[in-house]
PyMOL commands that place a pseudoatom at each C-alpha (Angstrom):
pseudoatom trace, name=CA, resn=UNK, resi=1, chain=A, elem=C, hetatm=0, pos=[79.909, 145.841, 124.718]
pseudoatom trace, name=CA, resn=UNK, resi=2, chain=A, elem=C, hetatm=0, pos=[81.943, 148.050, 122.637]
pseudoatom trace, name=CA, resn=UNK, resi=3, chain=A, elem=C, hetatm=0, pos=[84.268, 145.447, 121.134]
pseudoatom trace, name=CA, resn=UNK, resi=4, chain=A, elem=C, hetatm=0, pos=[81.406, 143.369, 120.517]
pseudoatom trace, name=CA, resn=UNK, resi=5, chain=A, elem=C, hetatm=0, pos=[80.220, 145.762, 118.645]
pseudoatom trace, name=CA, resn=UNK, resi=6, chain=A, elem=C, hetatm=0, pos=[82.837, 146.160, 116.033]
pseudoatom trace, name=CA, resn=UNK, resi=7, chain=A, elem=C, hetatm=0, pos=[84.167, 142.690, 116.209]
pseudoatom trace, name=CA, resn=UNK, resi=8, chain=A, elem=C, hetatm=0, pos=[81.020, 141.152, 114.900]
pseudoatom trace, name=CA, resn=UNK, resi=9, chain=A, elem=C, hetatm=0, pos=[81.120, 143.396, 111.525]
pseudoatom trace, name=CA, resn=UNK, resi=10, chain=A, elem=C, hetatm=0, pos=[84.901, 142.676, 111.733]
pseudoatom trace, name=CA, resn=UNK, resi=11, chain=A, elem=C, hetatm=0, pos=[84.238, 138.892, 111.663]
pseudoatom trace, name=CA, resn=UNK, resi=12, chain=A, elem=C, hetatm=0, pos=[81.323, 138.980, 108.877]
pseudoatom trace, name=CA, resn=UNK, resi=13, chain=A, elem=C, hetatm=0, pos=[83.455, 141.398, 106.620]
pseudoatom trace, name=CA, resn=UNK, resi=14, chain=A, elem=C, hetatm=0, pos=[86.069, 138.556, 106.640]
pseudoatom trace, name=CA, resn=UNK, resi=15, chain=A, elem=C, hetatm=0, pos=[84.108, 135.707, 106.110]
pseudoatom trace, name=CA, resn=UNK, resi=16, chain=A, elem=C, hetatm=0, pos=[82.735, 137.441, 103.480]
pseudoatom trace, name=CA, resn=UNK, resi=17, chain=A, elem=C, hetatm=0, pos=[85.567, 138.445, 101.363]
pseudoatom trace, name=CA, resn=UNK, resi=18, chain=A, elem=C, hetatm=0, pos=[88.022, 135.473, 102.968]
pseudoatom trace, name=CA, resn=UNK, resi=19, chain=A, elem=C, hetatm=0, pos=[86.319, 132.300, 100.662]
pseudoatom trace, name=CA, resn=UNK, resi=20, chain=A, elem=C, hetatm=0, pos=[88.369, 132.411, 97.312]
pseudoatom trace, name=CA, resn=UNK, resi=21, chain=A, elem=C, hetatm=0, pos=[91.534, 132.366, 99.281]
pseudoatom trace, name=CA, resn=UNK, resi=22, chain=A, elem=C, hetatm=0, pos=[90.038, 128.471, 100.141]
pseudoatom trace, name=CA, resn=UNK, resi=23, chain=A, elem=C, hetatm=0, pos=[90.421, 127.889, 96.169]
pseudoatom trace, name=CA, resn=UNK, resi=24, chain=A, elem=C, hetatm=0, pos=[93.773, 127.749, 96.326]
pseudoatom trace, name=CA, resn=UNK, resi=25, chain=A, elem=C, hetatm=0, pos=[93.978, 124.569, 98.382]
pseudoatom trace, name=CA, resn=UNK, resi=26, chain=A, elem=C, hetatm=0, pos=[95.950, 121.890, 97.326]
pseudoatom trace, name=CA, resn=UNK, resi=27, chain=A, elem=C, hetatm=0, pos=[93.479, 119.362, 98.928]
pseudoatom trace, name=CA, resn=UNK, resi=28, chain=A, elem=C, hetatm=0, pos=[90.603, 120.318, 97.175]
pseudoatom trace, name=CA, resn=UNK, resi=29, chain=A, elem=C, hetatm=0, pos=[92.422, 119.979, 93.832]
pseudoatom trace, name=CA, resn=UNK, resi=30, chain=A, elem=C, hetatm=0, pos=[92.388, 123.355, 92.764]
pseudoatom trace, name=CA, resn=UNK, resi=31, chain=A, elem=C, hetatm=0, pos=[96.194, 123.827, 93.368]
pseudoatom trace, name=CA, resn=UNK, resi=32, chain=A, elem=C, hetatm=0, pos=[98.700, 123.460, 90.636]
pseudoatom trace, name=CA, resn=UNK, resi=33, chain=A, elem=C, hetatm=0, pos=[99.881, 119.868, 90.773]
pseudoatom trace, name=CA, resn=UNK, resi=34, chain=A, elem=C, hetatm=0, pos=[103.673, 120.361, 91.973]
pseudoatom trace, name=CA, resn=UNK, resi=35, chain=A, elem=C, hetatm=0, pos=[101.533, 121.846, 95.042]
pseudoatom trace, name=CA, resn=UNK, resi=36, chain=A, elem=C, hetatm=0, pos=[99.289, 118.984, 95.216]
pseudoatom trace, name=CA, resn=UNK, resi=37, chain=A, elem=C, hetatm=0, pos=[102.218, 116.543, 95.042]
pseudoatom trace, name=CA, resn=UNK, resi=38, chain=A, elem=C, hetatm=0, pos=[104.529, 118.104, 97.732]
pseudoatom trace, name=CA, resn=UNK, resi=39, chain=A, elem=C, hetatm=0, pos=[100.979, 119.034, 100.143]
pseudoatom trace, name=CA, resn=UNK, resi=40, chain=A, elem=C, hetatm=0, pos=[100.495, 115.168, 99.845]
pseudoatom trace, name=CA, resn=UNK, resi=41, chain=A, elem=C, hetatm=0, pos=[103.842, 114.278, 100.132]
pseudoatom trace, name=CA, resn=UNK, resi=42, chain=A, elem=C, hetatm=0, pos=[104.705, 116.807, 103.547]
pseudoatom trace, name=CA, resn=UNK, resi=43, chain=A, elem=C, hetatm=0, pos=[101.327, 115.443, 104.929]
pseudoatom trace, name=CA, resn=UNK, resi=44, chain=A, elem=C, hetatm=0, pos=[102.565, 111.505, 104.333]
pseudoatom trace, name=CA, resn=UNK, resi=45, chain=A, elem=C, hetatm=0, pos=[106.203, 112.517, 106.047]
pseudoatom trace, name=CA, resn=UNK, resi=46, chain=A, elem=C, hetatm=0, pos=[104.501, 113.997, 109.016]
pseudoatom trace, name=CA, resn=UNK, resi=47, chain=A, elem=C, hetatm=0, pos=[102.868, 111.097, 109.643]
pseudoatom trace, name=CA, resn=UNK, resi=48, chain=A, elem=C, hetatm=0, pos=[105.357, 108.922, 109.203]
pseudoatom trace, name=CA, resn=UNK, resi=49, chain=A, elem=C, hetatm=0, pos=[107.988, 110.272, 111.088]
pseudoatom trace, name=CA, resn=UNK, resi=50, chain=A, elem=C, hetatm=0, pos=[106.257, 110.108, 114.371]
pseudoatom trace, name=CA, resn=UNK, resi=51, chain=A, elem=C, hetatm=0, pos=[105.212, 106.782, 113.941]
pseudoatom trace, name=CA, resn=UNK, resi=52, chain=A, elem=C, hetatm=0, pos=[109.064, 105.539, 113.307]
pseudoatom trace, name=CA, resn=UNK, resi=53, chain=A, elem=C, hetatm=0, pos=[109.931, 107.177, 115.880]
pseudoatom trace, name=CA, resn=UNK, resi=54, chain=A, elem=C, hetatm=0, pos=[107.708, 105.227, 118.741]
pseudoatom trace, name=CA, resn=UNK, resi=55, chain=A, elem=C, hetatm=0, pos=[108.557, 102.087, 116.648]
pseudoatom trace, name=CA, resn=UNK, resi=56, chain=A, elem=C, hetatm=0, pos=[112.009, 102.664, 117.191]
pseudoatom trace, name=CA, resn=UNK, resi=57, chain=A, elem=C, hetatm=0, pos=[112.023, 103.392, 120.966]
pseudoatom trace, name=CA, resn=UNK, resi=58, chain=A, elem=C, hetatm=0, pos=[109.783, 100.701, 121.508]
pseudoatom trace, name=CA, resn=UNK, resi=59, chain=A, elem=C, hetatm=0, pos=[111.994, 98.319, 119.904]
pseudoatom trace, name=CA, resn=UNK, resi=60, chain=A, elem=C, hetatm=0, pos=[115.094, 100.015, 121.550]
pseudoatom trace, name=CA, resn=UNK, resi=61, chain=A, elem=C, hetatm=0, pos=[113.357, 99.400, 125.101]
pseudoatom trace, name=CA, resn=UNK, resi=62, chain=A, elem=C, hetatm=0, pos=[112.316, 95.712, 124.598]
pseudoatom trace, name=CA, resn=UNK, resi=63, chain=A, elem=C, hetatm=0, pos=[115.849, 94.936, 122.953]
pseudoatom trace, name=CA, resn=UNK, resi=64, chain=A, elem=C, hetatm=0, pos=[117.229, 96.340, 126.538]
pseudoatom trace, name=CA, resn=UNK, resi=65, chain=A, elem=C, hetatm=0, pos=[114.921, 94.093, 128.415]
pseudoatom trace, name=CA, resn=UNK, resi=66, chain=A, elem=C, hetatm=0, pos=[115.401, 91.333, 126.658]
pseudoatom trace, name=CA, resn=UNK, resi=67, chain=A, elem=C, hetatm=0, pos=[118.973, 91.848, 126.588]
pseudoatom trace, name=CA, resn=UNK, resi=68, chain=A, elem=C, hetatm=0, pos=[118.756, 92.879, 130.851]
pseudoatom trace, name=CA, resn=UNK, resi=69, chain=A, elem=C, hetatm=0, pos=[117.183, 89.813, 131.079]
pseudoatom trace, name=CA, resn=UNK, resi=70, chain=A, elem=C, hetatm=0, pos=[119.871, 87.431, 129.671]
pseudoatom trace, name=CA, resn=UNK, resi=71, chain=A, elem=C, hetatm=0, pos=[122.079, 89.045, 131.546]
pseudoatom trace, name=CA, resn=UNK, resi=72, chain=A, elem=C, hetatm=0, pos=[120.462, 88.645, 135.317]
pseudoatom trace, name=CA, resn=UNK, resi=73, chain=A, elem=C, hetatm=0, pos=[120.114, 84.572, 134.298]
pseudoatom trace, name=CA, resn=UNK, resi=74, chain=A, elem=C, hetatm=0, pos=[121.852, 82.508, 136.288]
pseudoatom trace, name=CA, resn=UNK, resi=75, chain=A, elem=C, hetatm=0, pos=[125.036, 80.423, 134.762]
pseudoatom trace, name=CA, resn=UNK, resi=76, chain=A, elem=C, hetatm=0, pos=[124.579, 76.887, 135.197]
pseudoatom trace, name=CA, resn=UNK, resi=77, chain=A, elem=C, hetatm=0, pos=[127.190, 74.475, 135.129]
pseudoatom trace, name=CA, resn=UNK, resi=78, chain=A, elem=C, hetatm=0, pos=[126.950, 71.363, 132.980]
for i in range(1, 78): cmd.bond("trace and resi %d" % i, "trace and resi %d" % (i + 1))
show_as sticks, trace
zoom trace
């Protein structure tokens, strides 16, 4: 009950006085533009990087089947 108590005036005091930090977001297009620019440009790399990187195993485990696969054929003589 105590901690209640003082965490609720805690919490409002900070979402009071907490709001023109949110100016300063990039996204919102407040932010100088060099910030925009590398915001944008971190958020597109992030993306991106995970995305290769399932490609690539992907592709790396059909190659190995595909490649297994040739290599349990039987040789035929003709």
């Amino acid at each position: 009950m105590v901690q209640r108590v003082l965490l609720t005036p805690t919490a409002l005091v900070c979402a009071i006085s907490l709001p023109w930090q949110a100016l300063a977001c990039p996204v919102c297009g407040f932010g100088q533009d060099g910030t925009r620019n590398a915001f944008l440009g971190t958020a597109i790399l992030m993306t991106l990087v995970p995305l290769v990187f399932v490609g690539t195993v992907l592709f790396l485990i059909r190659r190995h089947l595909k490649k297994g696969s040739a290599i349990n054929k039987p040789v035929t003589d003709e």
